[in-house]
C-alpha positions, -999 to +999 in steps of 0.1 A: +341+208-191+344+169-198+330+166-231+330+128-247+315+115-277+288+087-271+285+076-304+283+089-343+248+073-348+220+066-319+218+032-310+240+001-324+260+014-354+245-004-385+258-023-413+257-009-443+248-028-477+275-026-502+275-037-533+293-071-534+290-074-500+279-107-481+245-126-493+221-122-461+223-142-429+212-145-392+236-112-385+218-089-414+187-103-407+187-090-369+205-057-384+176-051-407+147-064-376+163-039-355+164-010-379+126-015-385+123-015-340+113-053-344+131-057-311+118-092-304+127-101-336+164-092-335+171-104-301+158-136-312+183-133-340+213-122-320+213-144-287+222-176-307+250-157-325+262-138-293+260-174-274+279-189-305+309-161-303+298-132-326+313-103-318+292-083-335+259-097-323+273-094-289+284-059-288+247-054-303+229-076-276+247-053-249+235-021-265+200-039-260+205-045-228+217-011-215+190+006-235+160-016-225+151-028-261+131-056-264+143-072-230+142-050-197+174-023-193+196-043-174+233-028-175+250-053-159+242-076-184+251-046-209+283-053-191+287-088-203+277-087-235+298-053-240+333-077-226+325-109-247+328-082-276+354-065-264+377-093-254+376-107-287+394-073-301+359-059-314+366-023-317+330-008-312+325-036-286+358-017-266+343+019-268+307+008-258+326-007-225+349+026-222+311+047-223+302+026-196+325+031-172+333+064-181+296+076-172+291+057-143+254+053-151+241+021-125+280+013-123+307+030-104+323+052-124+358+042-135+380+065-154+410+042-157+390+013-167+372+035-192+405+046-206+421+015-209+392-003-229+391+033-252+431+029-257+420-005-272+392+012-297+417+039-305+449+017-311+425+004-340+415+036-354+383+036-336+377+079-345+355+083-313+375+063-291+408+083-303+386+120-296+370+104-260+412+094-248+420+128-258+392+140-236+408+119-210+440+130-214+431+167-216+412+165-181+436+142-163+404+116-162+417+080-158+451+090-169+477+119-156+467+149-174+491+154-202+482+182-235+509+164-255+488+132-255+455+148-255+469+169-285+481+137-305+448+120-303+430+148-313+449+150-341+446+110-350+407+115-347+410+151-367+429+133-397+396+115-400+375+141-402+361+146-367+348+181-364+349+179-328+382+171-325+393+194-350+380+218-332+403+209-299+429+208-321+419+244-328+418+256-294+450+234-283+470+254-313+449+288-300+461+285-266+498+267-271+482+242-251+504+204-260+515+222-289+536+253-300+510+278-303+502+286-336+469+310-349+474+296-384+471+264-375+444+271-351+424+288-380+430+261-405+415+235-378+383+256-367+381+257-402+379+222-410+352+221-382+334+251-391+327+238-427+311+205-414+290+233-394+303+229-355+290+267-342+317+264-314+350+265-343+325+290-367+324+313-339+357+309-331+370+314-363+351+344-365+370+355-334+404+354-348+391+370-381+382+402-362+417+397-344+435+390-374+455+362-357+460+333-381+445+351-406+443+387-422+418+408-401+387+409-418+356+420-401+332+413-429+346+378-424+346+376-390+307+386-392+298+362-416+315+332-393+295+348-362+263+350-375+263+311-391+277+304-352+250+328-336+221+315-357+226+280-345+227+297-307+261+302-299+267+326-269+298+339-276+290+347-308+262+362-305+278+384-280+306+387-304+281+396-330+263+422-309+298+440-304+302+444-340+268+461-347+280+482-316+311+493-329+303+492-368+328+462-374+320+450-407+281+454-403+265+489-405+263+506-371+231+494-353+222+499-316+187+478-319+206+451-333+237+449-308+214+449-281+196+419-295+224+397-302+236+406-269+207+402-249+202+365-267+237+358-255+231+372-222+198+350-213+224+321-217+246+337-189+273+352-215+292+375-190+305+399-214+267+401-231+258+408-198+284+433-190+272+452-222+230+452-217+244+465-188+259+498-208+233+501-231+206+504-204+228+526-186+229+547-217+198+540-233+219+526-263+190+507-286+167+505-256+153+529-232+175+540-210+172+524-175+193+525-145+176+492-130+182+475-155+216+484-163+229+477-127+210+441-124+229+432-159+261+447-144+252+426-113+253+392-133+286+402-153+306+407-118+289+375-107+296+352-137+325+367-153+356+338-158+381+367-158+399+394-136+395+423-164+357+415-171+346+410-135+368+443-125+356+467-158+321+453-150+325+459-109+337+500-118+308+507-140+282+491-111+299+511-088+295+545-110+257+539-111+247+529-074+262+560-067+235+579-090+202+558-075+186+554-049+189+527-019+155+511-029+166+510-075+195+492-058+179+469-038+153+463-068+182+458-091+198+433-069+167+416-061+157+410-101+200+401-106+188+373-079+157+358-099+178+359-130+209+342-115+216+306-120+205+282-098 
């Protein structure tokens, strides 16, 4: 799935007030009218200095514009402000054009325009644009797909601290994907991420702890990354987490609390959460046992699992049961696996 970074802060990105810096002007005073939501106030401030050349002012009068702030939303004038800024070499003025046109929101989307204004951003160490042209790169959006490329600005934006690019870079050096695959480097990145708190590299760190690819296997480990992952309400680790109170991997054997974390993984459409409710039903494992159940749980795994082995391990076990019920459990099974089913 396409995922791009909008910006690090909501709204125009602020200046901060260093010591030394600048004595107040026109620019700091609509800065400081717009951080209090004097809208009226810092337009007022920013049109003369947009009209006079600003960059600044005019990537900020375009963020006004497309967000309705103080004057009615009005992208295409977004638009305008956005490339006054942007032709002038403003970096932030370069990625809030890129956003544009990558979205598509009141304009036709354009994936090559969008990547050309990001290459821009990112040629000038802009750390979003740099993780939004890997995006591009990675998904063959605007650009031919290529991993090398997608890789390599991942790794610019990473080596500033971008936890969701060091987090690609994680799955990149997982999968041997524009790199030579490589679990240690993998680890180290989901690492980086996992420490600034990103669920997604905690749980799959976590992951290659109970593997022990990149790292020595250590379950007590791997449990400790899955639970900081599952408590922020990551599916795969709580499904992951679930499977170790199942099989007593570096927690104490629980049934109660396997089915839990897999049933909270499985009400977000985890196919291998689902796949197990689907055993624990059928063998009253932590809940009453429950052949309905098990086969409408069975039911979604077939339906939403993303590979051969899960949908086919999944499909045997359904099979077993419908052979032990009757024609109407089956027909109530399938009939509740509808309701839950995505739409």
């Amino acid at each position: 799935m396409k995922q791009r970074i909008a910006a690090l802060f909501a709204g125009a990105l602020l200046a901060l007030a260093l010591p030394g810096a600048a004595a107040a002007g026109p620019y700091e005073d609509g800065q400081a009218a717009y951080e209090r939501h004097d809208y009226a106030a810092a337009l007022k401030l920013r049109l003369p200095l947009g009209d006079e050349g600003d960059p600044r002012a005019q990537d900020d009068l375009g963020v006004m514009y497309e967000h309705g702030q103080g004057v009615p939303r009005d992208i295409q004038q977004a638009i305008v402000w956005y490339r006054k800024s942007a032709e002038q070499g403003y970096a932030e003025g370069q990625f809030d054009l890129a956003l544009v046109y990558d979205a598509g929101q009141d304009v036709p989307q354009d994936y090559a325009e969008a990547a050309a204004w990001y290459r821009k951003a990112a040629d000038q160490g802009y750390v979003t644009a740099q993780y939004n042209l890997g995006s591009m790169y990675e998904h063959g959006q605007g650009v031919a797909q290529d991993y090398a490329q997608a890789a390599s600005w991942y790794r610019k934006a990473a080596d500033q601290g971008l936890d969701w690019a060091e987090h690609n870079l994680g799955v990149f050096y997982e999968r041997g994907q524009g790199v030579a695959q490589d679990y240690a480097q993998a680890a180290s990145w989901y690492r980086k991420a996992a420490d600034q708190g990103d669920p997604r590299s905690q749980a799959n760190l976590g992951a290659l702890y109970a593997k022990g690819e990149g790292v020595k296997q250590d379950y007590e480990q791997s449990v400790a990354w899955l639970r900081k992952a599952a408590d922020q309400g990551n599916a795969p680790a709580e499904a992951n987490l679930g499977f170790a109170y199942s099989n007593a991997l570096g927690v104490p054997q629980d049934d109660a609390e396997a089915y839990l974390w897999s049933r909270k993984a499985a009400d977000q459409g985890n196919a291998p959460a689902e796949a197990n409710l689907g055993f624990y039903y059928a063998n009253g494992l932590g809940v009453p046992q429950d052949n309905i159940q098990a086969l409408m749980w069975f039911n979604l795994a077939v339906a939403g699992a993303a590979d051969d082995s899960l949908r086919e391990s999944a499909g045997k076990s359904r099979d077993a049961l419908i052979s032990k019920m009757t024609p109407s459990q089956v027909a109530e099974a399938e009939r509740m696996a509808r309701e839950r089913a995505p739409k």
